[in-house]
C-alpha positions, -999 to 999 in steps of 0.1 A, spaced: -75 317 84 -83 351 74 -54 365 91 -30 346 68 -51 351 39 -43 387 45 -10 383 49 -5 366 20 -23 394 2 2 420 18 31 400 7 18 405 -31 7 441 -28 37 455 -47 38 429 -74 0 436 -76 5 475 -74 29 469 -105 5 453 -122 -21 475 -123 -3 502 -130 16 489 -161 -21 477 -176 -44 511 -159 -56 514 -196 -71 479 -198 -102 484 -175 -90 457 -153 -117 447 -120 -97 430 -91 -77 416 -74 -102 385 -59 -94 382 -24 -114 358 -3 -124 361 28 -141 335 50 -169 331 73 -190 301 76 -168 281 62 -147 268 91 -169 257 111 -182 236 83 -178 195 90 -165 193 49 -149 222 36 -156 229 -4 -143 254 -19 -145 264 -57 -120 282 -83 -135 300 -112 -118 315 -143 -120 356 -134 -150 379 -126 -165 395 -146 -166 438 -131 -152 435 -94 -143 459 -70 -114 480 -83 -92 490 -56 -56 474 -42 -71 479 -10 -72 444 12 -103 461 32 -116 468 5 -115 438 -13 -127 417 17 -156 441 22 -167 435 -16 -161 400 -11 -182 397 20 -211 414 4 -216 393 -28 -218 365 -6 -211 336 -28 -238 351 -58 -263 349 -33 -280 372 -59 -274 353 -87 -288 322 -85 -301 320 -118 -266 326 -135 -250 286 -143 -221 294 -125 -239 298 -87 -268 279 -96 -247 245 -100 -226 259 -68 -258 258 -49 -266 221 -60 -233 210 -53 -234 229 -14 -267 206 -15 -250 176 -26 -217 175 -3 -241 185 26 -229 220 26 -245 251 45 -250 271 15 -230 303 13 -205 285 42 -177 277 10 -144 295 0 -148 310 -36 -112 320 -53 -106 322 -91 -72 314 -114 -69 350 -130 -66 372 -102 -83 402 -123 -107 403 -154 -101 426 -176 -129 447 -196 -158 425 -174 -141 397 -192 -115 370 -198 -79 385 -194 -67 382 -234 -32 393 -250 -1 407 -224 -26 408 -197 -36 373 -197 3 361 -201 9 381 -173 -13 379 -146 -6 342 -146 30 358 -126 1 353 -94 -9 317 -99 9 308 -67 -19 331 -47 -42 303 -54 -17 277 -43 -12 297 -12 -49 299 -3 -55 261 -11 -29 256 16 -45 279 40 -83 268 36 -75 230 32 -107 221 20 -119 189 21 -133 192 -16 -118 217 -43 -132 218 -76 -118 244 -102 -141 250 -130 -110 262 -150 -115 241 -180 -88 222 -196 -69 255 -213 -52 265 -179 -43 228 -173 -4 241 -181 -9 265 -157 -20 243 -132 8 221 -136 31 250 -134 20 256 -99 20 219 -90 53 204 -105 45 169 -110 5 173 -113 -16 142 -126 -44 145 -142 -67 112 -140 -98 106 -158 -132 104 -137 -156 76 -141 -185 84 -163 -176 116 -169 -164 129 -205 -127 123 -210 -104 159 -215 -132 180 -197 -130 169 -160 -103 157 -145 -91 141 -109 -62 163 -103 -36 141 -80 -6 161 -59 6 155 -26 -4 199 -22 -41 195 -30 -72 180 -14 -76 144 -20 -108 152 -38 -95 179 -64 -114 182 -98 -111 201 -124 -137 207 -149 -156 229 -175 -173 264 -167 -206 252 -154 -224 274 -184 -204 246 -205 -216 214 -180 -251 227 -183 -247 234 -224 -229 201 -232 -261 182 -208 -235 171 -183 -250 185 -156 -268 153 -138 -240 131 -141 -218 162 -130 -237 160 -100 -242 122 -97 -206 121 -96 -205 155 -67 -231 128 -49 -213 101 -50 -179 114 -31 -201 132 -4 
């Protein structure tokens, strides 16, 4: 897997190396590229999408990259922050060896530790297909993208003919069964878990994460 993963990052390196260049006075962190380990040799495979990071390594370097990747480890030092600490309870719910997922996010770069705003944000978008490319190479068994509902056109951008369904006992508009021939048959989207844990949706987030193990 990691092998294509990296040659899939090769093939972008130019567009990437554009990229930074035209916005090298927006303090941008990136680009997220994952690298795998106990993941596949794990029975179900989850992996999770977030929005961006927030500070990253800064370096077009693949090596790099996977180094920085390897060494956060999933927010093995964070797991206090809502993002990792619901990732945790959700490893625990599907059965998962913790820190044995794939972790990619939808904006390939943050920019000022930070959501992408203005030009930058309409523009990174030009490497959504990344993320399609890496679902397609990791085939996990579960993929849930806490992207929240604003990037659902850019979802559906990537997956002409996306549907979203509603999931039982779980608020309308915020999560979402996402239904493509390209994706996992358990896809969902849903909030930034600092939102599931603000709103009180957490439990019956989880119930739900239960309930499909």
């Amino acid at each position: 897997m990691n092998k294509k993963l990296e040659d899939l990052y090769s093939s972008y390196l130019p567009k990437l190396t554009k990229f930074v260049e035209k916005f090298s006075g927006e303090n941008l962190h990136g680009p997220l590229l994952v690298k795998v380990g106990g993941y596949t040799q794990e029975p179900l495979k989850l992996m999770v999408v977030g929005q961006e990071t927030y500070g990253w390594e800064q370096s077009l370097s693949i090596t790099d990259q996977f180094n920085t990747y390897e060494d956060f480890n999933f927010g093995s030092e964070y797991k206090s922050t809502p993002f990792w600490n619901i990732i945790r309870k959700v490893e625990v719910a599907l059965g998962v060896t913790p820190y044995s997922i794939a972790w990619s996010n939808l904006n390939r770069f943050d920019q000022n530790v930070g959501a992408p705003v203005g030009e930058v944000l309409n523009q990174v978008a030009e490497f959504d297909d990344i993320l399609r490319d890496e679902i397609d190479i990791l085939n996990p068994d579960v993929c849930i993208l806490f992207t929240n509902h604003k990037y659902d056109s850019r979802l559906s951008k990537m997956y002409e003919g996306l549907v979203f369904e509603d999931v039982d006992g779980l608020p309308e508009k915020h999560f979402a069964r996402l239904i493509h021939s390209r994706l996992p048959t358990v896809t969902i989207r849903a909030p930034h878990p600092k939102t599931i844990r603000m709103k009180s949706w957490e439990e019956c987030f989880l119930n739900y994460i239960q309930s499909i193990a």
